[in-house]
C-alpha positions as CSV (number, residue, x, y, z in Angstrom):
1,X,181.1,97.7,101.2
2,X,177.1,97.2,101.0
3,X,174.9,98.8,103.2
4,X,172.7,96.1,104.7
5,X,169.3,96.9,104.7
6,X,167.5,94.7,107.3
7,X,163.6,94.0,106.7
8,X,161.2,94.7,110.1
9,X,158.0,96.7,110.7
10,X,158.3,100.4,111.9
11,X,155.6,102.4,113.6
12,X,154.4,103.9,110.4
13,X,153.9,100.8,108.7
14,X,152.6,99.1,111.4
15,X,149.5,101.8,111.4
16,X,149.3,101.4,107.9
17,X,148.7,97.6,107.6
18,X,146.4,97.7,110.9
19,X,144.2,100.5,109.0
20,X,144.2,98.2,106.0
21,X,142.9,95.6,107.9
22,X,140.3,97.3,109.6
23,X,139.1,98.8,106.2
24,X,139.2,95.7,104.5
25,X,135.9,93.9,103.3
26,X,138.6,90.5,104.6
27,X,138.8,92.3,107.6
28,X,142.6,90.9,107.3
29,X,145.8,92.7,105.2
30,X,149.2,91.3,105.0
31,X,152.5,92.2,104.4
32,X,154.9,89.7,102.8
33,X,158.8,89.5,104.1
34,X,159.8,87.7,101.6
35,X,161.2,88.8,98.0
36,X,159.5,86.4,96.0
37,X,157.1,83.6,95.1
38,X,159.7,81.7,94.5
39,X,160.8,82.2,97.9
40,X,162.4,78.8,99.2
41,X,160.4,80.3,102.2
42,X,157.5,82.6,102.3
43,X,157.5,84.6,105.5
44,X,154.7,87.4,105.9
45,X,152.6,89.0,108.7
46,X,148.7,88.7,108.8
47,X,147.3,91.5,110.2
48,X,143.5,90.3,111.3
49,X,140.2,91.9,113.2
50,X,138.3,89.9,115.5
51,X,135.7,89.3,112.4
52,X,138.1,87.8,109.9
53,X,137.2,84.4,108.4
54,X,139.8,82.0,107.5
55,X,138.3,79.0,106.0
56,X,139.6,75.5,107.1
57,X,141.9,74.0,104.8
58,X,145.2,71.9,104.2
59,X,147.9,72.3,102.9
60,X,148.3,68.9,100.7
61,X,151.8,69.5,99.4
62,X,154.8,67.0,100.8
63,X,156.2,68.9,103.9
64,X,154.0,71.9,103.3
65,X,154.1,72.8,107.2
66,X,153.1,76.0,108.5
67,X,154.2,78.4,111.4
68,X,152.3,80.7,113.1
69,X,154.1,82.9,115.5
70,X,152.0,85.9,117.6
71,X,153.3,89.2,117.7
72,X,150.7,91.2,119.1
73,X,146.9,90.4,120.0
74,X,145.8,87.0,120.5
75,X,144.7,84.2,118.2
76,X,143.0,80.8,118.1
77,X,144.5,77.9,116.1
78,X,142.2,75.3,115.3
79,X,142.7,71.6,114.2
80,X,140.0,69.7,112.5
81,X,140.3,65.8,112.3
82,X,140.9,64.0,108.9
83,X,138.2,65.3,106.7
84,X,135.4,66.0,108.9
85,X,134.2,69.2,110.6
86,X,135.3,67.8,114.1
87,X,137.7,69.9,116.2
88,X,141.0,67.8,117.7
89,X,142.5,70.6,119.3
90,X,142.2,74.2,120.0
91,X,145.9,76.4,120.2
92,X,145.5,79.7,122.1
93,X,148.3,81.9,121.4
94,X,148.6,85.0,124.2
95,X,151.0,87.3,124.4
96,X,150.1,86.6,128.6
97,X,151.5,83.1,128.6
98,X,152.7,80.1,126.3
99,X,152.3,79.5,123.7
100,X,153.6,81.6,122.1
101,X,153.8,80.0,118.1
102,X,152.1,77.2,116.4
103,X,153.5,74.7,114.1
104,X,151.0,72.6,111.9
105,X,152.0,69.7,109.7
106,X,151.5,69.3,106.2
107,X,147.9,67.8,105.8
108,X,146.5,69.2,108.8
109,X,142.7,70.9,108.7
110,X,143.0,74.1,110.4
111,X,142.1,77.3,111.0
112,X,142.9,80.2,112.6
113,X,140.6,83.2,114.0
114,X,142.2,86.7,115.7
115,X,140.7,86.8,119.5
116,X,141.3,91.0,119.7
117,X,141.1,93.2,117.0
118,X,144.4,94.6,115.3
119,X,146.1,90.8,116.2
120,X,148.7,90.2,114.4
121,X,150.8,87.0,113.3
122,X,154.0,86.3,111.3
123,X,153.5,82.8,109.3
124,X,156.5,81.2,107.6
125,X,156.1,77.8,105.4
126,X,158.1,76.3,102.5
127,X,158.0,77.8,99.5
128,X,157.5,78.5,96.5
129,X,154.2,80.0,96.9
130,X,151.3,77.6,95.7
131,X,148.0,79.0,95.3
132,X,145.6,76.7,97.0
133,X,143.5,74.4,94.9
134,X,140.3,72.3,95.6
135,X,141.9,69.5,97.4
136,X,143.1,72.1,100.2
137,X,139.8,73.1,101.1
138,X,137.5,71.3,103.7
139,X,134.3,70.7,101.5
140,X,132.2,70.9,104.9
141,X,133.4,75.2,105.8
142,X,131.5,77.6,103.6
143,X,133.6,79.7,101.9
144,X,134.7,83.1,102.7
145,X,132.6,84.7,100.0
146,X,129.5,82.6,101.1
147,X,126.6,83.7,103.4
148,X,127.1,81.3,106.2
149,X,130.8,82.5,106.7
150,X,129.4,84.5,109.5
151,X,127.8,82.3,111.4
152,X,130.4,79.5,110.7
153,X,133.3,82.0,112.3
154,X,130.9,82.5,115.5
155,X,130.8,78.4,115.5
156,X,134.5,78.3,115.5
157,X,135.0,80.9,118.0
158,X,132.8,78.7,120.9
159,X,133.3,75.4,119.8
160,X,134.9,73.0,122.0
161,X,137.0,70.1,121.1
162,X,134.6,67.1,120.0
163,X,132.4,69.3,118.7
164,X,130.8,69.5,114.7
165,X,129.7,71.7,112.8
């Protein structure tokens, strides 16, 4: 008979990838579940500090949903409408009270932005792995490379629904 390894996080890694994250210039590390890119699902945890940007974007692909599920920490899911900067709807996930995971469709501007350091979130969506191309990014959020990522992250973090940027 096989042994049957299962796959979870342990103390030991769980201090690793939260040390990553804190040392990271992304402020961010994650740890895939999966075994491949190829992966008919890709399953990993993002690991994220209270200063990591995650530029709004879609995913354009036919039924490219995406889960977001908290494990620890807190996090804010935001949902931009069609192809403008203006926020729809604002997901708090808390570890105090529902709810507790997120689902976004396929098409979807969002975001997402960790509300206390060392938060972190398991995300599952179909696979195979596709990097992201020019048509999933939201021409009006700088980059995370660019200068006004900073300022754009505080933006996200205290704006309210209706709001532009």
């Amino acid at each position: 008979m096989n042994d049957i390894f299962p796959k979870g996080i342990h103390p030991a890694l769980e201090e690793r990838l939260l040390r990553d994250s804190r040392n990271s210039h992304r402020r961010r590390s994650h740890y895939e579940i999966h075994d491949s890119l190829q992966d008919s699902t890709q399953r990993f945890l993002n690991i994220m500090q209270r200063d990591s940007y995650i530029p709004p974007h879609t995913h354009t692909s036919p039924g490219a949903w995406e889960l977001f599920t908290l494990c620890r920490g807190a996090a804010e899911v935001l949902l931009f409408f069609d192809e403008t900067s203006t926020i729809s709807q604002r997901i708090s996930l808390r570890s105090q009270r529902m709810p507790y995971f997120c689902e976004i469709p396929a098409g979807i501007a969002h975001s997402v932005y960790a509300q206390e350091d060392d938060t972190i979130l398991l995300e599952i969506k179909p696979g195979p792995y596709t990097p992201k191309t020019r048509a999933d990014q939201c021409a009006w959020a700088p980059s995370e490379e660019s200068p006004q990522a900073k300022k754009f992250l505080q933006w996200l973090k205290t704006a309210t629904i209706g709001d532009s940027y």
